[in-house]
OpenMM code with the backbone's topology and positions (N, CA, C; nanometers):
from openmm import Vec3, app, unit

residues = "UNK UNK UNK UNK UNK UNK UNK UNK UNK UNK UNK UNK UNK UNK UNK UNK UNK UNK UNK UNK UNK UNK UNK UNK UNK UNK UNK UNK UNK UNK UNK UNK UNK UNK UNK UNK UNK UNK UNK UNK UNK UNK UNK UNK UNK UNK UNK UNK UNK UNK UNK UNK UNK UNK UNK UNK UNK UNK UNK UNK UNK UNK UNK UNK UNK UNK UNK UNK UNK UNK UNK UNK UNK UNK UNK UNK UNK UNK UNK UNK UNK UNK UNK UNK UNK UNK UNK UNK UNK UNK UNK UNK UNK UNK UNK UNK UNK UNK UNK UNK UNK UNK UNK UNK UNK UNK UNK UNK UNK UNK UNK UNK UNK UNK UNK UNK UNK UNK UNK UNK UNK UNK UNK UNK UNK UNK UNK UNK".split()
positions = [
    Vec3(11.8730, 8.1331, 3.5135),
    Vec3(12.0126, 8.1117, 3.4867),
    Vec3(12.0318, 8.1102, 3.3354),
    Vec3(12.1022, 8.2493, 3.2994),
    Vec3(12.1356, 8.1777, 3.0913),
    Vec3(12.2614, 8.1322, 3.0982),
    Vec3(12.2389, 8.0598, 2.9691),
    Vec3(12.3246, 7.9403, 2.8907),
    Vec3(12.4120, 8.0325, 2.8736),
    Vec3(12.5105, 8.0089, 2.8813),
    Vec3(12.6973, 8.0409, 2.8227),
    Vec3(12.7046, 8.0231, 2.6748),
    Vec3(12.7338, 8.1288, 2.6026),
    Vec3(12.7496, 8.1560, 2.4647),
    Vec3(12.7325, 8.0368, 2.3895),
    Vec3(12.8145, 7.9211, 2.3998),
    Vec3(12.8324, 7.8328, 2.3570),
    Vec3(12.8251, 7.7142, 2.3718),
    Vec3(12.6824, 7.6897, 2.4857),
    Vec3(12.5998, 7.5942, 2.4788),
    Vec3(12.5016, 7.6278, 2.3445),
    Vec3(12.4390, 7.4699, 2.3154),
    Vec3(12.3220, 7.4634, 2.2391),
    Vec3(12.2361, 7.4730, 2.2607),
    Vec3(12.0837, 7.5601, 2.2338),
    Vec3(11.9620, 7.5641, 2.3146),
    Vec3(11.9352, 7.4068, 2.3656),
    Vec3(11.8547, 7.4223, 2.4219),
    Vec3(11.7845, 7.2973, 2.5005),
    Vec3(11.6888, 7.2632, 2.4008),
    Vec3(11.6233, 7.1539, 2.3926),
    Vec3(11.5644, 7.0781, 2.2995),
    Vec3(11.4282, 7.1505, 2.3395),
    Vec3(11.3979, 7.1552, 2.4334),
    Vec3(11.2740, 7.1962, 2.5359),
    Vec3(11.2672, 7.3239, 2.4519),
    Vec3(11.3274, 7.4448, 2.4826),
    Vec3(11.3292, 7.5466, 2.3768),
    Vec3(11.3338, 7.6041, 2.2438),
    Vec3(11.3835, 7.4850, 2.2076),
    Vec3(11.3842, 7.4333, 2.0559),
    Vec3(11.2169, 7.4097, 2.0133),
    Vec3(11.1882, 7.3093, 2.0846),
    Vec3(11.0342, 7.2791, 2.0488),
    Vec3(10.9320, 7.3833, 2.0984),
    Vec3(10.9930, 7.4870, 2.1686),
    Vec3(10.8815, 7.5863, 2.1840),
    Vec3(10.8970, 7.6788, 2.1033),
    Vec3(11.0344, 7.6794, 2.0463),
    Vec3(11.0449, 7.8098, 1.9604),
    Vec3(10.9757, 7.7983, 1.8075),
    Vec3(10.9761, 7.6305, 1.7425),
    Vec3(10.9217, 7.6018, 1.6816),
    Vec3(10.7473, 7.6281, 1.7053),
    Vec3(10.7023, 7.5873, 1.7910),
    Vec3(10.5491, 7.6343, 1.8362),
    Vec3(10.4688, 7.7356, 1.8288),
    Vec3(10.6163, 7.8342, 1.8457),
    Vec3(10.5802, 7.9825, 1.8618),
    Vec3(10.5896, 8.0499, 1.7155),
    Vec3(10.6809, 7.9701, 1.6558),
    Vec3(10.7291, 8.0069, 1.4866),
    Vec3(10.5590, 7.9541, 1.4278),
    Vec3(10.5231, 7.8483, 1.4256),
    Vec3(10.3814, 7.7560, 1.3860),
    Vec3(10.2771, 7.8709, 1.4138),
    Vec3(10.2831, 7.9323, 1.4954),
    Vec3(10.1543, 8.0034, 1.5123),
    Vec3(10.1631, 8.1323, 1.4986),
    Vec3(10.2819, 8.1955, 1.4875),
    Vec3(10.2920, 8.3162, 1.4104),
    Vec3(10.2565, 8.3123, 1.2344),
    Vec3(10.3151, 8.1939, 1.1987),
    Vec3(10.3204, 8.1835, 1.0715),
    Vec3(10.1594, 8.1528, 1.0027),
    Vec3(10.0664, 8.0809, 1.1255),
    Vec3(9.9010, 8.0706, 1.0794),
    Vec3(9.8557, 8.1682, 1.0811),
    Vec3(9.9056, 8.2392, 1.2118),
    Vec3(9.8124, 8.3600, 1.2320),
    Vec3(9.8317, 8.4702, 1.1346),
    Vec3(9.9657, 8.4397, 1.0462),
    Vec3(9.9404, 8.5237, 0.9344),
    Vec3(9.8732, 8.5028, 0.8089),
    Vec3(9.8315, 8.3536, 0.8483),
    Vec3(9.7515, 8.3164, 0.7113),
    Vec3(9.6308, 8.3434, 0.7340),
    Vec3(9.5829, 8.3502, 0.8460),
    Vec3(9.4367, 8.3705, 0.9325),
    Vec3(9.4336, 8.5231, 0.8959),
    Vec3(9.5120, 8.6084, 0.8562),
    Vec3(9.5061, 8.7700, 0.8831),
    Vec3(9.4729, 8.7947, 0.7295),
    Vec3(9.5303, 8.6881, 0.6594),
    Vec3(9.5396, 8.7283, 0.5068),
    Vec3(9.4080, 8.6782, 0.4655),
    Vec3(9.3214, 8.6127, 0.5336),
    Vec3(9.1747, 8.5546, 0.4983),
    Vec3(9.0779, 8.7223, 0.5291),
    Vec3(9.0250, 8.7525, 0.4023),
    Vec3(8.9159, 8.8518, 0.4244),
    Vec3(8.7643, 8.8556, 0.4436),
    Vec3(8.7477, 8.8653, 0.5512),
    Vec3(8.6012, 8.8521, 0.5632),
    Vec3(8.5227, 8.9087, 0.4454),
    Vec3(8.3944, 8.8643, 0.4255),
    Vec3(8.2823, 8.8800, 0.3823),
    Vec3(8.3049, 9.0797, 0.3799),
    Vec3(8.2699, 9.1092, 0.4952),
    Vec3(8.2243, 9.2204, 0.5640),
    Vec3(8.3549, 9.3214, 0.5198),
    Vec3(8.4663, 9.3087, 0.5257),
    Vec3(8.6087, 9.3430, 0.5217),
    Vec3(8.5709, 9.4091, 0.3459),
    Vec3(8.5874, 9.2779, 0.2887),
    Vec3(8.5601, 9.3037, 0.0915),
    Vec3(8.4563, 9.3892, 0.0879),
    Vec3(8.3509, 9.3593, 0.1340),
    Vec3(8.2272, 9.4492, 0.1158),
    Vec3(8.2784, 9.6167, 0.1592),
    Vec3(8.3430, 9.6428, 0.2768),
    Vec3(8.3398, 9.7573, 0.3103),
    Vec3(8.4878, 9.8368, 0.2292),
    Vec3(8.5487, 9.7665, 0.1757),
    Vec3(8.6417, 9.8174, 0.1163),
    Vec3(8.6033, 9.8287, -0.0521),
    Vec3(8.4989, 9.7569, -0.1032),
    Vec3(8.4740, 9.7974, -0.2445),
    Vec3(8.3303, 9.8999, -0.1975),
    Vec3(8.2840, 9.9181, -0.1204),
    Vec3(8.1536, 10.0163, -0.0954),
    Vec3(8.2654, 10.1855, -0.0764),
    Vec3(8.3817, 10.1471, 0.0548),
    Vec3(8.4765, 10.3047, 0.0506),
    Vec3(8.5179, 10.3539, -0.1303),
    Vec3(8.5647, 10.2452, -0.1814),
    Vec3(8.6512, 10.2503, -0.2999),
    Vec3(8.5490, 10.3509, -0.4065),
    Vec3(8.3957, 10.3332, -0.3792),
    Vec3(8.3138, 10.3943, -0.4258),
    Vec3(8.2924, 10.5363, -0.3840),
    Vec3(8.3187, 10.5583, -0.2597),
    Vec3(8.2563, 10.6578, -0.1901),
    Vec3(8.3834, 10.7228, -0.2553),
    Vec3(8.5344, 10.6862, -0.2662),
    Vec3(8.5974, 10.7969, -0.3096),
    Vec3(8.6126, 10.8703, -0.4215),
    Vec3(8.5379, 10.7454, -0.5161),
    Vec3(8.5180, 10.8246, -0.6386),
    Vec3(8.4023, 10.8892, -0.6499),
    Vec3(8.3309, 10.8888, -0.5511),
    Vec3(8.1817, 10.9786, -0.5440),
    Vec3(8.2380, 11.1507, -0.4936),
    Vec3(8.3266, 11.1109, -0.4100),
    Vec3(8.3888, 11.2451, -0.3565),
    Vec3(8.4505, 11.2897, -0.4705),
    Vec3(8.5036, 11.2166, -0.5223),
    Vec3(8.6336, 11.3018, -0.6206),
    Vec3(8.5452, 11.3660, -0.7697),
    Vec3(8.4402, 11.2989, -0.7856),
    Vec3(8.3269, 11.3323, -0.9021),
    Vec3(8.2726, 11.4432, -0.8528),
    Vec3(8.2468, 11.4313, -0.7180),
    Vec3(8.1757, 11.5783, -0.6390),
    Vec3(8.2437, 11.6766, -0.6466),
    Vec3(8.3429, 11.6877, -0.6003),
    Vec3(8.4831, 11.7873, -0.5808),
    Vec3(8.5039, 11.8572, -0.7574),
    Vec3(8.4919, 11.7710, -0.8778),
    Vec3(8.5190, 11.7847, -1.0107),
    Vec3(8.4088, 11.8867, -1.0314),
    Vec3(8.2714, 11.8106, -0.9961),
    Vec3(8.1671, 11.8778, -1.0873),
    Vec3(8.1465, 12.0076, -0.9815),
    Vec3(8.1708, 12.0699, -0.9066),
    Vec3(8.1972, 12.1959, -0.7755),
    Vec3(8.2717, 12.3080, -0.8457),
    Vec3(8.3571, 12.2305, -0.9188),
    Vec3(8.4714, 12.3493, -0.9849),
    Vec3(8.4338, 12.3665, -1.1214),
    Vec3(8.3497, 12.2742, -1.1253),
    Vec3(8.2774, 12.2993, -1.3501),
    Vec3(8.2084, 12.4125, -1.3015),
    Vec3(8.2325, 12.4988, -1.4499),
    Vec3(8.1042, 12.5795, -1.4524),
    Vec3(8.0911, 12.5646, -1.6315),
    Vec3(8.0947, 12.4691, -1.7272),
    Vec3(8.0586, 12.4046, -1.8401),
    Vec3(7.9548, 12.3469, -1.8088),
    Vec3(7.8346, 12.3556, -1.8614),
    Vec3(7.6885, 12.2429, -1.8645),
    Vec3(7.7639, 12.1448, -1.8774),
    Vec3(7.8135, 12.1035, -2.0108),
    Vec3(7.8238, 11.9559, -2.0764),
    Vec3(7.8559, 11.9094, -2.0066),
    Vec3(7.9605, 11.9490, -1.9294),
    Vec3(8.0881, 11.8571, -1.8062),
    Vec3(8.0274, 11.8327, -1.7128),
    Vec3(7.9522, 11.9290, -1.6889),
    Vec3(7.8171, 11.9146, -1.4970),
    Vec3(7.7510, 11.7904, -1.5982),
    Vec3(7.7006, 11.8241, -1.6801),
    Vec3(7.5947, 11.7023, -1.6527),
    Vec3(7.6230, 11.5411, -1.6831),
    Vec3(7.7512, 11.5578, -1.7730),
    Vec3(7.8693, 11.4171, -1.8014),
    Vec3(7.8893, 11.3658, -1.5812),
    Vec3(7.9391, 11.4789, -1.5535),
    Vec3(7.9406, 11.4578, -1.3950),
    Vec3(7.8144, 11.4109, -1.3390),
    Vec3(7.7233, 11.4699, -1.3358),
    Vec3(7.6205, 11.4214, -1.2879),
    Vec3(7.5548, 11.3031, -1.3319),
    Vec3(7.6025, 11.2546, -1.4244),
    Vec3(7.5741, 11.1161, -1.4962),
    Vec3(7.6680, 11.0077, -1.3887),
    Vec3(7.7904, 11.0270, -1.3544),
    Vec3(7.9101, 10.9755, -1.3206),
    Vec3(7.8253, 10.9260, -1.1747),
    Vec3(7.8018, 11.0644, -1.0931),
    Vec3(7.7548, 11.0201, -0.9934),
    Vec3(7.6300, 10.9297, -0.9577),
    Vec3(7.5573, 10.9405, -1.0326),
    Vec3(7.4254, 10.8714, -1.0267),
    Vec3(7.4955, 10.7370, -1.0463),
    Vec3(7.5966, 10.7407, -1.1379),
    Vec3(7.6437, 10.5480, -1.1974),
    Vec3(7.7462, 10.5635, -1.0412),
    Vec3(7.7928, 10.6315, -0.9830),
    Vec3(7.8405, 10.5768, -0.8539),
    Vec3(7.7641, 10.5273, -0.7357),
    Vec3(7.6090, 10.5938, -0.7469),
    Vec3(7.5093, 10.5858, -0.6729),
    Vec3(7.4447, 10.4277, -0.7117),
    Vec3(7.4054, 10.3809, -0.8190),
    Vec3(7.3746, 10.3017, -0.8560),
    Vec3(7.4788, 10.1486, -0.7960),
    Vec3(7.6248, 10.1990, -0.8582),
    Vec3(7.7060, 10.0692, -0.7886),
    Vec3(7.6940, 10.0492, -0.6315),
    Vec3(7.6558, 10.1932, -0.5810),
    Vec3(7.6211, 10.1298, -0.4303),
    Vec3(7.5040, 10.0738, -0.3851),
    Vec3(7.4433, 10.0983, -0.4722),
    Vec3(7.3251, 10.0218, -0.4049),
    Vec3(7.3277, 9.8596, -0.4569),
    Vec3(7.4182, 9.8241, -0.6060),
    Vec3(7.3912, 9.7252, -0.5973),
    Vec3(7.5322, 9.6467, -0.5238),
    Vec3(7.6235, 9.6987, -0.4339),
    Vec3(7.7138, 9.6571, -0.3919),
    Vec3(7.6161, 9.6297, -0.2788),
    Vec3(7.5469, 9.6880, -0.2104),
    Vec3(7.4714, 9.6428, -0.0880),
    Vec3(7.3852, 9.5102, -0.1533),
    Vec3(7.3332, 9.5302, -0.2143),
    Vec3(7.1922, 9.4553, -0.2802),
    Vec3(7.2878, 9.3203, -0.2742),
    Vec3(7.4201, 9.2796, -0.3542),
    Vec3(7.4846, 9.1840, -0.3482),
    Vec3(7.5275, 9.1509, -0.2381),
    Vec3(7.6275, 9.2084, -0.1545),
    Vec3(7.6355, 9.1352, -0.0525),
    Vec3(7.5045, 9.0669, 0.0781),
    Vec3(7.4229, 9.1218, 0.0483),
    Vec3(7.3128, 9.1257, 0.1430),
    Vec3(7.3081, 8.9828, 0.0483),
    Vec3(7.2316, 8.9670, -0.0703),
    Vec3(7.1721, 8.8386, -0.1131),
    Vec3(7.2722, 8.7195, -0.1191),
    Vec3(7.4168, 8.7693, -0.1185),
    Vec3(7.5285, 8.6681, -0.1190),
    Vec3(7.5956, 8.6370, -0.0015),
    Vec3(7.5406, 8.7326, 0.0882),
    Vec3(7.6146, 8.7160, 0.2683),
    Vec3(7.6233, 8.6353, 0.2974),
    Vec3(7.5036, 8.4876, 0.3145),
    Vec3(7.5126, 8.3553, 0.3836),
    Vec3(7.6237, 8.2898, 0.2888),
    Vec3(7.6590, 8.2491, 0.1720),
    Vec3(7.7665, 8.2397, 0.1363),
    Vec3(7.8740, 8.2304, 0.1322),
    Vec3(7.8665, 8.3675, 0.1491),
    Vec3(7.9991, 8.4229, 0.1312),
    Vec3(8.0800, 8.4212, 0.2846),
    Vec3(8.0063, 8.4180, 0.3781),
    Vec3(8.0643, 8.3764, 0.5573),
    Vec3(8.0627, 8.2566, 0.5209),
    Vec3(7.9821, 8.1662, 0.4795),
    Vec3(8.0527, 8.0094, 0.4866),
    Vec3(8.1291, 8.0065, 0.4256),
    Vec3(8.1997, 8.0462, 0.3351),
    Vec3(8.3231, 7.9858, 0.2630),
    Vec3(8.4061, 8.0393, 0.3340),
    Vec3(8.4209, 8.1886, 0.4018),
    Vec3(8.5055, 8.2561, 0.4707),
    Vec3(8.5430, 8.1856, 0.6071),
    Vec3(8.4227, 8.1338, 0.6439),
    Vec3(8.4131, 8.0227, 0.8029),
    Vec3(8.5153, 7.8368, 0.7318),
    Vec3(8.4760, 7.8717, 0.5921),
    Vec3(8.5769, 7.6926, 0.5731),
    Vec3(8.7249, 7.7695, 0.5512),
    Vec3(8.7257, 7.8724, 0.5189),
    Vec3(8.8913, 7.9151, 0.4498),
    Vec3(8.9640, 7.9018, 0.6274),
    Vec3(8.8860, 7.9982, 0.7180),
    Vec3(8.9495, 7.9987, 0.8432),
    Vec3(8.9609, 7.8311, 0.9135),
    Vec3(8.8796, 7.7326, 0.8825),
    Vec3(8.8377, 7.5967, 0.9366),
    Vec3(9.0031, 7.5676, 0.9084),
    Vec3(9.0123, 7.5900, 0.7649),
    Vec3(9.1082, 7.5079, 0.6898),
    Vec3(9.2177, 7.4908, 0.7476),
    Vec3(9.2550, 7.6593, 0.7887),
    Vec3(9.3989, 7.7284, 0.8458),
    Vec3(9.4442, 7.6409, 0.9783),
    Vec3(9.2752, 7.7010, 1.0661),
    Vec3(9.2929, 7.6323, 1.2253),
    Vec3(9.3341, 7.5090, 1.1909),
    Vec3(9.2630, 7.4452, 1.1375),
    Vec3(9.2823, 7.2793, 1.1468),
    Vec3(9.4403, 7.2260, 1.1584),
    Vec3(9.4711, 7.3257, 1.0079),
    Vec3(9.6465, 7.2470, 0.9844),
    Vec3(9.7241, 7.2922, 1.1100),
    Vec3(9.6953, 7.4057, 1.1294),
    Vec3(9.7823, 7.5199, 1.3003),
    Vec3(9.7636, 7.3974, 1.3954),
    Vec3(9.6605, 7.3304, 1.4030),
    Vec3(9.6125, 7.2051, 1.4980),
    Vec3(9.7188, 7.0764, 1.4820),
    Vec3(9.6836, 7.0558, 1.3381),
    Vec3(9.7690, 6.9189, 1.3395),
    Vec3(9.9284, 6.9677, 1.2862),
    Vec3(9.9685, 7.0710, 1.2733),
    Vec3(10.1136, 7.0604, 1.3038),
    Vec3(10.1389, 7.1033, 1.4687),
    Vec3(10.0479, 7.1322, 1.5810),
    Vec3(10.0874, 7.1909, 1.6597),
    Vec3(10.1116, 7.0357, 1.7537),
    Vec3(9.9938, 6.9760, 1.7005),
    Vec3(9.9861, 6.7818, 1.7407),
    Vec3(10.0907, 6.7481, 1.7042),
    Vec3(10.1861, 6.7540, 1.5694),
    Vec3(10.2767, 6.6777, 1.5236),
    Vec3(10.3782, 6.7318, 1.6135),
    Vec3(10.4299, 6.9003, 1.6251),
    Vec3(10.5326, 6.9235, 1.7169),
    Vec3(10.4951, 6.8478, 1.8422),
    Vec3(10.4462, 6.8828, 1.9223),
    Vec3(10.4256, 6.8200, 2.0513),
    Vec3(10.4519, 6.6847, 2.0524),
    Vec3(10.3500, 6.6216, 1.9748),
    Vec3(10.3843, 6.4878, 1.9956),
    Vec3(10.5547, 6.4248, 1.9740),
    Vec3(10.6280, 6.4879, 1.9046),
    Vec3(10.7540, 6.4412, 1.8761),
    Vec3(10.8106, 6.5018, 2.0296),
    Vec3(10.7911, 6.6179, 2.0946),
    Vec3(10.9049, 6.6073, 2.1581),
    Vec3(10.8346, 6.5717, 2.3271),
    Vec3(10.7283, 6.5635, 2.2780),
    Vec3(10.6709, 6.4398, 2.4418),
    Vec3(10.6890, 6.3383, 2.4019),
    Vec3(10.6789, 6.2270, 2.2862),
    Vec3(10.7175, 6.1068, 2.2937),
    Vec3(10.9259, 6.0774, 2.3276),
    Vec3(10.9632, 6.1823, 2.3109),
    Vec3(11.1344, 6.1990, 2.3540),
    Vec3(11.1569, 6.2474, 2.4353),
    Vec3(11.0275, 6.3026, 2.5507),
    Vec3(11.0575, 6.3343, 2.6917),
    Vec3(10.9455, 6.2539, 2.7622),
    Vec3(10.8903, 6.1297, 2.7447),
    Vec3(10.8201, 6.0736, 2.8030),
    Vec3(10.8270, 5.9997, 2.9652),
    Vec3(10.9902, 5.9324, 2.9619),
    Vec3(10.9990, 5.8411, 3.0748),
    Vec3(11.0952, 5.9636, 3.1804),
    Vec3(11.0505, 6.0803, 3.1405),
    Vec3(11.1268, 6.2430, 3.2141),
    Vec3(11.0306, 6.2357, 3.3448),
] * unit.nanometer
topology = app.Topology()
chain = topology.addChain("A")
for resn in residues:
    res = topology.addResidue(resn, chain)
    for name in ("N", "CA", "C"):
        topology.addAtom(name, app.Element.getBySymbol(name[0]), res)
């Protein structure tokens, strides 16, 4: 049965719409937390495209100086990947625990405001 234009929601709906607002609004803070794995694979691509685009450059040289300025480029792109692996590998345990407290942090508060809604509108629908 819906409400007639110009009733006021129900309190009941009120407190769910709030609930539903609470956990859209974590779950976007939960989305904005980047994993470990996430950073890693987005500064390892960020590499690979300038490895392509150095490749693609030095393809169309036909100057020594420039091939081998290029071929310098790539080796220093080759190099950042290996130590982009080398780092995350030795910084991984780390770097998931802080990523595991950033997410702790989020859940927790999503928890105790989801306790604080509830509890206000079950202690005002209690003797229901």
């Amino acid at each position: 049965m819906a409400a007639a234009p110009d009733m006021a929601p129900l309190k009941s709906i009120l407190a769910f719409n709030q609930i539903v607002e609470q956990v859209a609004r974590y779950a976007q803070r939960l989305a904005d937390i980047r994993s470990p794995a996430q950073n890693h694979q987005e500064d390892v691509q960020a590499v690979y495209a300038k490895l392509r685009t150095t490749w693609e450059r030095i393809s169309k040289s036909s100057h020594v100086s420039e091939r081998e300025k290029l071929e310098a480029e790539i080796q220093s792109h080759i190099t950042k990947l290996e130590k982009l692996r080398q780092n995350y590998e030795l910084g991984k345990q780390d770097a998931e625990g802080e990523y595991e407290h950033q997410v702790d942090i989020v859940v927790k508060a999503l928890c105790e405001a989801l306790v604080e809604s509830t509890s206000t509108f079950l202690s005002c629908h209690k003797d229901e």
